[in-house]
C-alpha positions, 0 to 999 in steps of 0.5 A: 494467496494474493487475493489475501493480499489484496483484501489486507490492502484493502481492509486498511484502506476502508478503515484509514481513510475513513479516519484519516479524512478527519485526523489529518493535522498539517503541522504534525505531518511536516515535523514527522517528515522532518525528523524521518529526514534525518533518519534515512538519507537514502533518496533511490526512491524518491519520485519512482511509482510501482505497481501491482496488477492482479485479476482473478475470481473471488467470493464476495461477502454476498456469497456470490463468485465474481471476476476482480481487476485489482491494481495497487501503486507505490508512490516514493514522493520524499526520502521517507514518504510516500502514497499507496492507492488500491482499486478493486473492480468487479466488471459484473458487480460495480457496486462492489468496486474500491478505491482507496489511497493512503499515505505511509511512511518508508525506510530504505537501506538498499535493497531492503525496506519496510512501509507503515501505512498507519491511522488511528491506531491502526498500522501495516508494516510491509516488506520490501526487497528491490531488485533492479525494476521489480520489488517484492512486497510482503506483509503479514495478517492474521499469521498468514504471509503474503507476497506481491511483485510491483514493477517500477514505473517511473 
């Protein structure tokens, strides 16, 4: 089940920063932010980093079975802003391998949240709960809901 969730992660990556390398407008990105501001004043968040770390055996799409390492990291940088970045190894399969990182937007009403991780069109709505230094994330794709567990970091 969490492989899904991890795959998800990764699907948006591919697909948003291939997009967003190109879309990205400064002057748009300040005006949302400020305006997000005014929207959430709750700043618990600001500055913690979580992460993820799962390993496991999956099937790539060569239908051969390897060995991953995946870790995803939350990064709360403003009131209602943030980063999460992806990496996905296959020790026996390199070429394989991802890494991703995408901006999102939050809001946060302790203990629930939800992150937007959006780009042309394209968006993943999150949920979280914290609890103390752990946060449950959970997402749904395809009808199928998945959960992760993120430890705080910092």
């Amino acid at each position: 089940m969490r492989r899904t969730f991890f795959k998800t992660i990764a699907a948006i990556f591919t697909v948003a920063t291939m997009i967003f390398a190109v879309s990205c407008d400064k002057n748009d990105d300040d005006n949302s932010e400020s305006q997000n501001q005014n929207n959430n004043n709750n700043t618990e968040l600001v500055g913690t980093n979580w992460a993820n770390h799962d390993e496991g055996e999956e099937e790539l799409e060569s239908g051969i079975m390897a060995n991953y390492v995946a870790d995803v990291r939350l990064s709360f940088g403003t009131a209602t802003t943030g980063n999460v970045s992806f990496s996905m190894e296959y020790p026996e399969y390199p070429e394989e391998n991802m890494n991703y990182g995408l901006p999102f937007t939050y809001t946060y009403q302790a203990p629930n949240g939800t992150i937007t991780a959006s780009a042309m069109g394209y968006s993943m709505d999150m949920t979280f709960v914290v609890n103390g230094n752990q946060m449950t994330v959970t997402t749904t794709n395809d009808g199928e809901t998945e959960t992760a567990i993120f430890t705080k970091q910092s």
